[in-house]
C-alpha positions in Angstrom: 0.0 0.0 0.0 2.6 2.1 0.7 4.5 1.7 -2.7 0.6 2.4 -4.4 0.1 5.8 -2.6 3.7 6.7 -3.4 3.1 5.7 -7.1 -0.4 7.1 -6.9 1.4 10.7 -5.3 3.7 11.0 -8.0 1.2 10.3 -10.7 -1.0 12.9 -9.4 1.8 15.8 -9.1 2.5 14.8 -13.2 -0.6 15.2 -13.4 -0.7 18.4 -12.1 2.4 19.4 -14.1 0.5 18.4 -17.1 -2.3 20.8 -16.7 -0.1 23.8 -15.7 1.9 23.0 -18.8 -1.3 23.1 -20.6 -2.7 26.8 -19.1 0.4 28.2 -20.0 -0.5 26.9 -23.7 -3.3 28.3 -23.6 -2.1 31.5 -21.9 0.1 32.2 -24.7 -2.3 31.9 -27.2 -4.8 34.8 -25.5 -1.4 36.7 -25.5 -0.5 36.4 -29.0 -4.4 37.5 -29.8 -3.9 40.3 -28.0 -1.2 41.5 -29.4 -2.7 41.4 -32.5 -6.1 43.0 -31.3 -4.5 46.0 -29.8 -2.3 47.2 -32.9 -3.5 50.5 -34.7 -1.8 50.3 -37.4 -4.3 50.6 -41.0 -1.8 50.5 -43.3 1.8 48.9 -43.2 4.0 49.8 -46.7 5.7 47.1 -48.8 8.4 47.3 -50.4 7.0 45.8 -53.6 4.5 48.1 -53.9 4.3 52.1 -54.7 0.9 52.0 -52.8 0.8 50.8 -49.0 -0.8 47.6 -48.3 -4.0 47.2 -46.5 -3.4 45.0 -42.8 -4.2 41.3 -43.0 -7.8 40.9 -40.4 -6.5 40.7 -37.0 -6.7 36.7 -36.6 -8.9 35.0 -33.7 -7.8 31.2 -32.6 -11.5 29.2 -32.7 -12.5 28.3 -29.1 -14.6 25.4 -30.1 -11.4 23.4 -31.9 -9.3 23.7 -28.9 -10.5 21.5 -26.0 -8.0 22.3 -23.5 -9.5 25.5 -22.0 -9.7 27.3 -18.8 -13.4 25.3 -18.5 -12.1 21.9 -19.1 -9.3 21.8 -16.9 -11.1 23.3 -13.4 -13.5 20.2 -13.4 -11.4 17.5 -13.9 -9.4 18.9 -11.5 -12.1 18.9 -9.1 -13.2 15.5 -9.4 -9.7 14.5 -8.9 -9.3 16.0 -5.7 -12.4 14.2 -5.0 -11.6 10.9 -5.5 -7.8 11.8 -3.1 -9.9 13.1 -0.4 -12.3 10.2 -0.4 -9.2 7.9 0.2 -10.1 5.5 -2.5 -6.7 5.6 -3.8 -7.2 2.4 -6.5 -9.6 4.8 -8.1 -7.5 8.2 -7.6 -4.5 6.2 -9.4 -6.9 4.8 -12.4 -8.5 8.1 -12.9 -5.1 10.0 -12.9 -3.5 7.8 -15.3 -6.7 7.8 -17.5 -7.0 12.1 -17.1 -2.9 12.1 -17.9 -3.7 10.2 -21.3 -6.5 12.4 -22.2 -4.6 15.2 -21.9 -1.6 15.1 -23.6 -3.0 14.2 -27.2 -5.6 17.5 -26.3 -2.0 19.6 -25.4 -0.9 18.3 -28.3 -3.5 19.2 -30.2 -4.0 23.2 -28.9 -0.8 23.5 -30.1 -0.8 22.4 -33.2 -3.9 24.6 -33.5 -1.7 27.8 -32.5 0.6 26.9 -35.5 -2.1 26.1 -38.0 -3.6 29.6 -36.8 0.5 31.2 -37.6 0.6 29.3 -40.6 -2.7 30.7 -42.3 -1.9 34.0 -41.2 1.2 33.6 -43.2 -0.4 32.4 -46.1 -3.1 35.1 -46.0 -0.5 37.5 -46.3 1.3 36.0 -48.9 -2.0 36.2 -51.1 -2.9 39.4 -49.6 0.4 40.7 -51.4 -0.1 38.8 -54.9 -3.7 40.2 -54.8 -1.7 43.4 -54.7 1.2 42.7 -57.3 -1.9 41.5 -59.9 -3.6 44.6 -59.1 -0.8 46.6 -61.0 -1.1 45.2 -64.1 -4.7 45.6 -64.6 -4.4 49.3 -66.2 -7.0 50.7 -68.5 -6.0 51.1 -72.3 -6.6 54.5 -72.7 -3.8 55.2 -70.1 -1.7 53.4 -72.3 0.8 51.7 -69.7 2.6 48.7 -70.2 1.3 45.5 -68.7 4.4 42.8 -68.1 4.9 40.5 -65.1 5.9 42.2 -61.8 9.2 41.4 -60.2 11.2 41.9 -57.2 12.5 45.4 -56.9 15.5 46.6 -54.6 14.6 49.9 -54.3 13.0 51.4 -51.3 10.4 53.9 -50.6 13.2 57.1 -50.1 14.9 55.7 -53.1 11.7 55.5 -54.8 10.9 59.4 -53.8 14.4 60.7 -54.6 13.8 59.2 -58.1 14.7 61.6 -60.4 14.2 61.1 -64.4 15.1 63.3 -67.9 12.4 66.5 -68.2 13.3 66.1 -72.1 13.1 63.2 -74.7 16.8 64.1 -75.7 18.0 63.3 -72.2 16.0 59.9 -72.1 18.2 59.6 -75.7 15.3 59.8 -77.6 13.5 62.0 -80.1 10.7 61.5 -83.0 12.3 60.7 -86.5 10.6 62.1 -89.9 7.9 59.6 -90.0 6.8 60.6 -87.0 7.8 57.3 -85.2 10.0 57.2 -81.6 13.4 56.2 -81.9 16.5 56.2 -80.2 19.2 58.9 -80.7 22.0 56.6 -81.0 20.1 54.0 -82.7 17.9 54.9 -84.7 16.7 51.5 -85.5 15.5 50.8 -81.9 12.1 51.6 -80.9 11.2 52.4 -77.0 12.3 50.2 -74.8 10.3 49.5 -71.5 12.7 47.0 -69.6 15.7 49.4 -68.9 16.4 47.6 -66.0 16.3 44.0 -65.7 13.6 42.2 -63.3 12.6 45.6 -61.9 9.1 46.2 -63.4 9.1 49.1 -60.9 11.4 51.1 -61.7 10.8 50.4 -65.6 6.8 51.1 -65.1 8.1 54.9 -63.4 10.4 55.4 -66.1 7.6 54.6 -68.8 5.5 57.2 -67.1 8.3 59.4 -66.6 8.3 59.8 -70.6 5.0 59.4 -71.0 4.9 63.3 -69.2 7.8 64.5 -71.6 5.8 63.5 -74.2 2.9 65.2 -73.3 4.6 68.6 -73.0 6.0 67.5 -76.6 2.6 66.9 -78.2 1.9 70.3 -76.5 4.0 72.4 -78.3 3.6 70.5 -81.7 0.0 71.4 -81.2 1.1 75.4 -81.2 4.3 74.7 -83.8 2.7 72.2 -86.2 -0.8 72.4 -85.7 -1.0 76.1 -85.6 -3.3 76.4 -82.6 -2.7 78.7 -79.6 -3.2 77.7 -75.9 -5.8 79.6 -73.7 -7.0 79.6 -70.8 -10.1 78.8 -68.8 -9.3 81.3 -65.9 -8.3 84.9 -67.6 -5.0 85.1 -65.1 -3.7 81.9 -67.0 -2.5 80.7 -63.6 -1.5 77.0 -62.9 -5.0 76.7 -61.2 -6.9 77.2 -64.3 -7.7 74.4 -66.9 -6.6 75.1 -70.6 -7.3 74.0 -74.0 -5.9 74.7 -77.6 -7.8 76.7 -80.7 -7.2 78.0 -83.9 -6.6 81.4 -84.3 -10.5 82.7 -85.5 -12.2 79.6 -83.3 -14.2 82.4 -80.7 -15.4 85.0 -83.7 -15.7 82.7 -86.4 -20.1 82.6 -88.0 -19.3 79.6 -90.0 -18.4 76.0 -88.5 -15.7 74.5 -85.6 -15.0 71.3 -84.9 -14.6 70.2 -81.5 -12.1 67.3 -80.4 -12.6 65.0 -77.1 -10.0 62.3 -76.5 -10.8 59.5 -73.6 -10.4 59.1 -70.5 -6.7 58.3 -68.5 -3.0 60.0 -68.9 -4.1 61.2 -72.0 -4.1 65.0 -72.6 -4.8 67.7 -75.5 -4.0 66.7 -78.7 -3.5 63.4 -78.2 -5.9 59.8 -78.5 -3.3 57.2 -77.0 -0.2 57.4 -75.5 0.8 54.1 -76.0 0.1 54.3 -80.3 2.6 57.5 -79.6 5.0 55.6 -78.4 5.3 52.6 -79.9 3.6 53.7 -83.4 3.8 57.2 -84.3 2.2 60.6 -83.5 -0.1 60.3 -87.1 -1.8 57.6 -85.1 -1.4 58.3 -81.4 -2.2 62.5 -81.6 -4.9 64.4 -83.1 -3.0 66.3 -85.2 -4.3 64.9 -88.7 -7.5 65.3 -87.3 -6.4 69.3 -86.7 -4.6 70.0 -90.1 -7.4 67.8 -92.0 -10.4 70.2 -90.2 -8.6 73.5 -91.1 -7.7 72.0 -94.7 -11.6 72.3 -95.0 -12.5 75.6 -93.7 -13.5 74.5 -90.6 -11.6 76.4 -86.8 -10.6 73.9 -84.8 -11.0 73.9 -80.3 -8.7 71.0 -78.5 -10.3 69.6 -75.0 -8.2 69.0 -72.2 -10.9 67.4 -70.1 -7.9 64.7 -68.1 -5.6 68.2 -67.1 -7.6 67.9 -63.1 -5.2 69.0 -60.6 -1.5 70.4 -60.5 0.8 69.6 -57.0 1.5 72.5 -55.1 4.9 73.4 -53.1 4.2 71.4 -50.2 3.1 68.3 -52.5 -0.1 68.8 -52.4 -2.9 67.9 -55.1 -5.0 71.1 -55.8 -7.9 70.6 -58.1 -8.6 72.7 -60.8 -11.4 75.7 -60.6 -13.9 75.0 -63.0 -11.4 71.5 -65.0 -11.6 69.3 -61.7 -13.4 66.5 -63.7 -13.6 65.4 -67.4 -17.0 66.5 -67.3 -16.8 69.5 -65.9 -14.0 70.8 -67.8 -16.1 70.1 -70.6 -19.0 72.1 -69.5 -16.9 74.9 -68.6 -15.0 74.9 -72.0 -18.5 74.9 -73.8 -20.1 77.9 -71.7 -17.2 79.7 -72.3 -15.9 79.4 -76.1 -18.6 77.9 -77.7 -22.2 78.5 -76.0 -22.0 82.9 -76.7 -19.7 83.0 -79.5 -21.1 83.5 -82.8 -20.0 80.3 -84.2 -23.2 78.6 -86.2 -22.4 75.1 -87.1 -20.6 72.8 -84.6 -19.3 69.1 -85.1 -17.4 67.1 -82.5 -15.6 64.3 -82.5 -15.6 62.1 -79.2 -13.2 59.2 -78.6 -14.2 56.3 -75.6 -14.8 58.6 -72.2 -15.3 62.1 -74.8 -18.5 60.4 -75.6 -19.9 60.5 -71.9 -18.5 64.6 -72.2 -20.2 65.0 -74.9 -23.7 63.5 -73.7 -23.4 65.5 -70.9 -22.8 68.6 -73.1 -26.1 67.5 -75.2 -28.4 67.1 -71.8 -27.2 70.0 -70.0 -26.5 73.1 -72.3 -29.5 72.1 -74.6 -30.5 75.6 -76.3 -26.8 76.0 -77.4 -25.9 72.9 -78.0 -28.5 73.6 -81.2 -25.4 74.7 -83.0 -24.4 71.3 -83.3 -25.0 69.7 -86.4 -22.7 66.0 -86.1 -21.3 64.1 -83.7 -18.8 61.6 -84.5 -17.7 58.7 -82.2 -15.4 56.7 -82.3 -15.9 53.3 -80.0 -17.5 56.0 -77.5 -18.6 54.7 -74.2 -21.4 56.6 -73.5 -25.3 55.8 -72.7 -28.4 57.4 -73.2 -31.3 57.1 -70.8 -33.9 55.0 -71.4 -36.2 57.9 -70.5 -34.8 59.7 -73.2 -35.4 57.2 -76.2 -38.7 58.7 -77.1 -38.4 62.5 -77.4 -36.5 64.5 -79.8 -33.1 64.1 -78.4 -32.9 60.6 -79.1 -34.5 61.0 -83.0 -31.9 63.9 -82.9 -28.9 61.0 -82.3 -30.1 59.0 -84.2 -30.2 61.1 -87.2 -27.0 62.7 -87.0 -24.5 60.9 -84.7 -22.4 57.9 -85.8 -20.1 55.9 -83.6 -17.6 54.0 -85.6 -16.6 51.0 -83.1 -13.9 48.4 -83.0 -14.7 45.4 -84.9 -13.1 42.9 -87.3 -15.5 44.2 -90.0 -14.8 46.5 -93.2 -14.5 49.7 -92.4 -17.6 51.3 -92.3 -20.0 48.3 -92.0 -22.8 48.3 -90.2 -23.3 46.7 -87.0 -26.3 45.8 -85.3 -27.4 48.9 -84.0 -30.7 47.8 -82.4 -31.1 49.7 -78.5 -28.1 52.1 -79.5 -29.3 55.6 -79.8 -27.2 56.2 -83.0 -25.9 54.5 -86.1 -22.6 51.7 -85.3 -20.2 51.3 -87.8 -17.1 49.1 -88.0 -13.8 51.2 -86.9 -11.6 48.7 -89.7 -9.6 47.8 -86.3 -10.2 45.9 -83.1 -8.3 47.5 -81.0 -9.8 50.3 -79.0 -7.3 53.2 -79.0 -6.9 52.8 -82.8 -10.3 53.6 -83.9 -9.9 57.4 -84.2 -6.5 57.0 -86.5 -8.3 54.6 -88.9 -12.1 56.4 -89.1 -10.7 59.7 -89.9 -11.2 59.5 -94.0 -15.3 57.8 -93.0 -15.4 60.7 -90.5 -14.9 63.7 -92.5 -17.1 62.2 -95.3 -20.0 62.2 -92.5 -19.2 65.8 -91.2 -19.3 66.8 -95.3 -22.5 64.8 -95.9 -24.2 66.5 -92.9 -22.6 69.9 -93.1 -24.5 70.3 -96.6 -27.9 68.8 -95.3 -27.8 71.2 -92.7 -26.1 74.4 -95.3 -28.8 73.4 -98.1 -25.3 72.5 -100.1 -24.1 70.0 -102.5 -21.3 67.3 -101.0 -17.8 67.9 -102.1 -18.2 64.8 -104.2 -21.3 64.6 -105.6 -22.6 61.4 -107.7 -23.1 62.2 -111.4 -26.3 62.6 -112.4 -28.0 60.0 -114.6 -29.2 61.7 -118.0 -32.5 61.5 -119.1 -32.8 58.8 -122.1 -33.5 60.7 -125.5 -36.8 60.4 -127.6 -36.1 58.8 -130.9 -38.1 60.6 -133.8 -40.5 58.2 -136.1 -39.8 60.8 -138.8 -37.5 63.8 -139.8 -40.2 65.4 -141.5 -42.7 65.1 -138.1 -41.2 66.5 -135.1 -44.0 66.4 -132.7 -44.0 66.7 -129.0 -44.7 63.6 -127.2 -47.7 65.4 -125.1 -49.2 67.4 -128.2 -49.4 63.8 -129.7 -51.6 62.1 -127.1 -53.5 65.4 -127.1 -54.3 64.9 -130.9 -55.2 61.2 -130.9 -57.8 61.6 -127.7 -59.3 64.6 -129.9 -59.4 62.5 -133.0 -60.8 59.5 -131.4 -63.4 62.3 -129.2 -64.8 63.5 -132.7 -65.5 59.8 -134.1 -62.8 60.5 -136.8 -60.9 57.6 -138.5 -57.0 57.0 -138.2 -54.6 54.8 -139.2 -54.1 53.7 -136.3 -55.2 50.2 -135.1 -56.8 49.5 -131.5 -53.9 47.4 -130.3 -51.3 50.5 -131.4 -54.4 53.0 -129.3 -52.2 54.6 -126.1 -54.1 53.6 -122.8 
């Protein structure tokens, strides 16, 4: 007996061992979650990405897996106390042994719940961050940025700041050759490049954007030094706050017709429809510049949009919005009420590309008495939607009649696609990619504009069909030269009066 309660003694303080071991498992857990529910932190950067990274959901360990908890153990331990008061020692050295079994495979198992618990957080975060990386290289196409596979980069956020790039495309090494086409200064058979630096889509996306702004204030002055249009602007102090545009010299007192250009939506500005065709194509494609020298080539004045030019940073690096140009389609509004809408300009056309269509719609619905001026509207793969509630007054039948979107399709140019529900005609672009559209619609384009400029002037088109003659009368004699008319006349007098001819009844005109 004595050997049993000393074996029974020493089962009891493992026991006990066991259990303490287990609340400090357990302990550590409710530590570790609160650690995690007391941090403040939102937003924690990576250094993969530009933008910071939202904070994985702080994790909770599930009560109902873990079955060693502070309910379990206060119980059991009461019931063994129980049977060690009660002196039934045979029992008291069964149950212990039995309890000590139980509970090691349950320690066992709470903490291999704690590391399933570390190890899903882990994974979470590691698809939290390729969420992230795939987010990048979903870009829209009118902002015309390259989409390649993301890779590690070594730079930093300060690095990253302290980035500084060329403010010229002759310190990038390039410049725009006599086709019009990109090329590099020191090989003129190479094209733009995107991957300048190997594995670092980072740095190679920043540097595509970096150029992408050069260009812009390129296109800017070819619109002034090629085009022949002056910049002006919205606010009279031509201060950085202020929104701008471009127009030809007689666009505010012209009486006869303008033409109006709207490009998308994105990094594109005025005078251009896609960055990226400007890049890796050439400016006859990727500006709007044949569009511009075309127009003027045909009488008409010409006013450039700038409806993407929202904001400028100020000294302290902050975005200030634009008075009046904070928005596409408030630029646009503001644009129209003041170079269009009380100018004495009587025939309008416009020509919307993608997001311009939405401007333009927005034009038509909310400046409605001026907007009388406008004659055609030509889209090309426009966006935009018309109401339903709309469909069955005169603005629709207005659409429909004079507004033609030429869309991207794998169809001739200038077929017709089904048009049923669309509150204008659609014809096939010639191209199915979006941002090309405009470039390859142009010559369909101004054949419209002609077509409706002379419906609406009373006017014959530029190239007119010839006309059909009208088949010549063949004489029966060259002694009788009788008018057609006059000789029905005769015979219905003749046959009136009961006189005889030599004519029979089947030769008798009806």
């Amino acid at each position: 007996m004595d050997e049993m309660s000393q074996q029974a003694a020493d089962d009891s303080q493992q026991t006990q061992e066991v259990l303490d071991s287990q609340m400090s498992v357990d302990q550590d857990g409710q530590e570790s979650q609160s650690q995690m529910d007391t941090s403040t932190d939102d937003v924690e950067p990576s250094p993969q990405c530009s933008s910071p990274i939202p904070k994985q959901p702080k994790m909770h360990l599930e009560e109902n897996p873990v079955s060693v908890t502070d309910s379990h153990v206060p119980k059991e331990t009461e019931q063994d106390n129980g049977l060690v008061q009660n002196g039934n020692e045979a029992a008291s050295e069964e149950s212990v042994k039995e309890k000590e079994v139980k509970l090691v495979p349950e320690k066992e198992e709470a903490q291999g719940k704690v590391e399933e618990a570390e190890e899903l957080k882990k994974k979470d975060e590691g698809l939290e961050k390729l969420k992230e990386d795939e987010g990048l290289e979903k870009v829209k196409e009118d902002q015309g940025l390259e989409q390649k596979d993301l890779s590690d980069s070594d730079m930093d956020e300060d690095e990253e700041d302290g980035m500084q790039f060329p403010k010229t495309l002759a310190e990038f090494n390039y410049a725009f050759n006599k086709e019009g086409r990109l090329r590099h200064i020191v090989n003129e058979e190479q094209g733009f490049k995107f991957d300048v630096r190997k594995n670092d889509h980072r740095y190679n996306q920043m540097h595509y954007e970096a150029i992408g702004e050069v260009i812009t204030e390129h296109i800017y002055e070819l619109l002034e030094t090629v085009a022949g249009l002056k910049k002006v602007y919205l606010d009279d102090n031509e201060n950085e706050g202020s929104g701008f545009v471009f127009m030809s010299e007689n666009a505010q007192t012209t009486t006869d017709k303008l033409l109006i250009l709207i490009h998308g939506s994105g990094v594109v500005r005025a005078g251009q429809w896609a960055r990226r065709l400007i890049i890796n194509d050439c400016l006859d494609s990727g500006t709007q510049i044949p569009y511009i020298q075309r127009a003027m080539k045909e009488g008409y004045e010409v006013l450039v949009m700038n409806t993407n030019d929202n904001f400028y940073i100020d000294s302290d690096g902050r975005r200030i919005w634009k008075e009046g140009s904070s928005s596409p389609n408030e630029h646009g509004l503001a644009v129209w009420d003041k170079f269009v809408a009380n100018t004495p300009v009587k025939h309008v056309a416009i020509v919307a590309h993608s997001y311009g269509g939405v401007v333009t719609m927005d034009l038509a619905t909310k400046k409605q008495e001026s907007f009388g001026k406008v004659f055609a509207i030509a889209f090309t793969d426009s966006v935009h939607f018309m109401s339903q509630d709309r469909r069955l007054d005169a603005f629709y039948s207005w659409f429909v009649e004079n507004a033609v979107n030429w869309v991207s399709s794998s169809k001739p140019l200038d077929t017709v696609i089904d048009d049923m529900g669309y509150d204008c005609k659609r014809v096939s672009a010639g191209t199915m990619k979006h941002e090309e559209t405009s470039h390859f619609s142009i010559d369909s384009i101004f054949q419209f504009l002609a077509t409706k400029e002379g419906e609406v002037k009373n006017i014959k088109p530029l190239n007119p069909r010839p006309e059909v003659a009208e088949p010549e009368i063949k004489e029966t004699s060259d002694e009788v030269r009788k008018d057609v008319e006059t000789e029905k006349t005769e015979l219905k007098e003749e046959i009136n009066q009961g006189q005889e001819t030599e004519i029979g009844p089947a030769d008798t005109p009806v």
